[in-house]
C-alpha positions in Angstrom: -62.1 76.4 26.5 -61.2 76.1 22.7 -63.8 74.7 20.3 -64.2 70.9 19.5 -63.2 71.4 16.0 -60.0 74.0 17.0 -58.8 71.3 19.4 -59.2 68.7 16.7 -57.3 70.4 13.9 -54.5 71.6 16.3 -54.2 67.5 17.3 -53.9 66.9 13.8 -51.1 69.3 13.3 -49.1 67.8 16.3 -49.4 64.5 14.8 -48.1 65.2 12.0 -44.9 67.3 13.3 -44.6 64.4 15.9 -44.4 62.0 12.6 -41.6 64.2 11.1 -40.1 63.9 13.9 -39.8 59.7 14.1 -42.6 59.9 17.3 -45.4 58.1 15.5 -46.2 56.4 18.9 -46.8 59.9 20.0 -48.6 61.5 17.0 -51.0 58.3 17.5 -52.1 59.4 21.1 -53.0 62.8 19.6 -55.0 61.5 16.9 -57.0 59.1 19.2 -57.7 62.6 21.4 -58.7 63.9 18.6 -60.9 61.4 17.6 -62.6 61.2 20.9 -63.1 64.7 20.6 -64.7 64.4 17.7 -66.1 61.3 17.1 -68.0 62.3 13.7 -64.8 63.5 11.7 -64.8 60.2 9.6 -61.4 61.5 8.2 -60.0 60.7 11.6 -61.2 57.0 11.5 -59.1 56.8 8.2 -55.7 59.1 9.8 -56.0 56.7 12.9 -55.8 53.5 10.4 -53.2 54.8 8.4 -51.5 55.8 11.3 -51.8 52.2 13.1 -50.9 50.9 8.7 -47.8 52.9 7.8 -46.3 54.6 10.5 -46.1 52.0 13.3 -46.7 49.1 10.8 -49.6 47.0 12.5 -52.3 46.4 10.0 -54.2 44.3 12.4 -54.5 47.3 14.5 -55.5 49.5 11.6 -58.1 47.1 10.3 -61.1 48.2 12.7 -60.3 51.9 11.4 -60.2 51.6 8.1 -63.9 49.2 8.7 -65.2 52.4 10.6 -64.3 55.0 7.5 -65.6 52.9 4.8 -68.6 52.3 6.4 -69.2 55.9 7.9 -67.9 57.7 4.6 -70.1 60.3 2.7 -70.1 59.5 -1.1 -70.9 62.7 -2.2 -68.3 64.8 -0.5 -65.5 62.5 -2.0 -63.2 64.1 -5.0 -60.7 61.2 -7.1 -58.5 63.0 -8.4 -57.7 63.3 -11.9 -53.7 61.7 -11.8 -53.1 58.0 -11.9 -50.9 57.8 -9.2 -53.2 59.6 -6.9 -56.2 57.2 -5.1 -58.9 58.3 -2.5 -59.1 57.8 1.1 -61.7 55.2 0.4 -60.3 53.2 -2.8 -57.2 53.2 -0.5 -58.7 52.1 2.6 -60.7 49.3 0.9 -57.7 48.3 -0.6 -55.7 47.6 2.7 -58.7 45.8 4.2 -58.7 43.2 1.3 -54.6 42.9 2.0 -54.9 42.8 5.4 -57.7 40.2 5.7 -55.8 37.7 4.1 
């Protein structure tokens, strides 16, 4: 049986070909197996949120995510980049749960 965190990156992947591929109802299911896999990969939380967010465009359904990674995010293992136009994960996420609490 493959390791937790092979399973979990190769999830990830498939997501993201099913989103090039207009199947973000699909790529969803494989990032909620992936997160059950492994529950601890806070990056997930946030993936899961901005899948819910941007792809299939329900904020409501995004809103617990994006609760879970700001609250269960490690400060110290964050990098902002240095470009204007570029935000962090949790800059963005805090951002869409002001918008979407409105």
């Amino acid at each position: 049986m493959p390791s937790d965190q092979f399973l979990t990156t190769l999830y990830i992947e498939l997501a993201a070909a099913y989103n090039m591929n207009g199947r973000a109802d699909t790529a969803l299911v494989l990032l909620l197996s992936a997160y059950e896999g492994s529950p601890k990969n806070n990056n997930l939380a946030f993936k899961i949120a901005y899948q819910y967010d941007y792809y299939l465009r329900k904020p409501q359904e995004a809103l617990p995510y994006y609760k879970i990674f700001i609250r269960d995010r490690k400060e110290t293992g964050e990098v902002v980049s240095n470009n204007p136009q570029e935000i962090s994960y949790s800059e963005y996420a805090r951002n869409r749960i002001k918008e979407i609490s409105r």
